[in-house]
N, C-alpha and C positions, 0 to 999 in steps of 0.2 A: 504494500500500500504506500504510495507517495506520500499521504497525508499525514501527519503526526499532529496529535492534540493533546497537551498539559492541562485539565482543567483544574488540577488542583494546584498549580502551578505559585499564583498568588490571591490571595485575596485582600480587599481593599474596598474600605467601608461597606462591611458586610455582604460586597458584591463580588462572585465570586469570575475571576476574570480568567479567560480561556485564549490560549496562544494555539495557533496550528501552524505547522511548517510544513510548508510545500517544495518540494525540489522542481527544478525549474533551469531555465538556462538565459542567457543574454538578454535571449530577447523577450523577458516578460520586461512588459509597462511597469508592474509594480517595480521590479530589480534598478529599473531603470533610471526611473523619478528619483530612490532612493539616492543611488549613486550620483545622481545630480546634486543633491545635498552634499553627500559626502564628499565630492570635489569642490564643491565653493566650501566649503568647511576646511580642507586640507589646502586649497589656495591662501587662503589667510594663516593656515597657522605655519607652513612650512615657507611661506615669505618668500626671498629669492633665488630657494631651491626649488620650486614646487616644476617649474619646467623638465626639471631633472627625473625627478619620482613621475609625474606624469606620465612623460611617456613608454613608462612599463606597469602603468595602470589602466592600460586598454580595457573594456569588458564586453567590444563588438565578440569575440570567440571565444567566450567561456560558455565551456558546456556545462558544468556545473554548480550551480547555483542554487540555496538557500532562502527563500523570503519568509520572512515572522509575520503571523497576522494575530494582530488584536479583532477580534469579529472580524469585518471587512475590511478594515485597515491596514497597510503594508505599514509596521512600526519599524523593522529592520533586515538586515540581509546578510548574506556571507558567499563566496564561494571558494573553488580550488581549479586549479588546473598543474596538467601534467610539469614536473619539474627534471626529473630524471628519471631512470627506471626504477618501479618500486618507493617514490618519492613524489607529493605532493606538493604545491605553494598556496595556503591559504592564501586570498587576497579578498578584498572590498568591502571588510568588516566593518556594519554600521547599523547606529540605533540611530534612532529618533533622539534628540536630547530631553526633550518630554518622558522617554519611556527607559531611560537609563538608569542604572541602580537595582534596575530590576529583574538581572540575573538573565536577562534576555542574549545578549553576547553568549555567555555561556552556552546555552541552550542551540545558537544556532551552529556554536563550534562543534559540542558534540554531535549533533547531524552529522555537521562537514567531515567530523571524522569516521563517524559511523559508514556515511556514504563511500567516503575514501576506504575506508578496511572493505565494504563489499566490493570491490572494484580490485581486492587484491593489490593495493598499495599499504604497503607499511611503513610508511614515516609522515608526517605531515609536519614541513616548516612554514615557516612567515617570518615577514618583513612588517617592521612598522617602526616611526620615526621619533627622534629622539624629545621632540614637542608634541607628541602625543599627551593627553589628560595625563596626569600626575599616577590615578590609578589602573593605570593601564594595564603596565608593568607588570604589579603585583598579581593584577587579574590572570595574563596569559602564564606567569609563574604558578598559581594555582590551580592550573588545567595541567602543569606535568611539563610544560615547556621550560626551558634554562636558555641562558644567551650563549648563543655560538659564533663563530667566526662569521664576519659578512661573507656573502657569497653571490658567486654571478657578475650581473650587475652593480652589484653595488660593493664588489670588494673593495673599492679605494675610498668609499663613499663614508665622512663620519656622522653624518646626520642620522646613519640606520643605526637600529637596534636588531636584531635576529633570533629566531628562537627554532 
């Protein structure tokens, strides 16, 4: 089943609030929109780097993709694409800033990883920048991740962090 539903997920003012993930690829509208936030969001905060990070954060060919729904609402997204053999790169992890805190990141990484182990890859890294939220860090450390050597792209690059 594509579909995954938390209902017991969070509740909030005795309302009890239901997330479903849908897998998906590029080209859904919701992924889309999302990721339009998340680039004006990562324009401002990576400054007179963000040309640089850019353009290896294409999402015309990603075939696999993540979107979080609050009911009908796209609150956030995630996907992966092939890195090397046996090896994923998470990329275009994002919430709503309305709907952060609220453990939804998490939620849409385990998919992504989940989805990455059926596909028969076993490692899954990511990149993300050194002005990322304060709790950023701590968060992808608490999923199992640790910081590794840059890689790829971005070996010379010290604005990355790696995991």
């Amino acid at each position: 089943d594509k579909n995954k539903t938390f209902s017991n997920f969070e509740t909030q003012n005795k309302i009890l609030m239901a997330y479903t993930f849908i897998k998906t690829d590029s080209t859904s509208s919701d992924y889309q929109n999302l990721v339009t936030l998340l680039d004006a969001e990562l324009k401002i905060r990576d400054g007179d780097e963000h040309p640089f990070f850019a353009q290896y954060n294409k999402s015309d060919m990603i075939k696999h993709v993540v979107v979080c729904y609050e009911n009908e609402t796209a609150v956030g997204c995630g996907a992966f694409k092939y890195y090397e053999s046996g090896i994923v790169e998470i990329k275009r992890m994002f919430v709503l800033n309305q709907m952060r805190g609220k453990g939804i990141a998490k939620k849409i990484l385990a998919e992504l990883e989940q989805w990455a182990k059926e596909l028969n890859y076993n490692q899954t890294i990511l990149e993300t920048g050194i002005r990322q939220p304060l709790d950023l860090l701590p968060c992808i450390s608490a999923q199992g991740y640790c910081v590794i050597s840059n890689y790829g792209q971005y070996e010379n690059e010290i604005q990355a962090v790696f995991a």
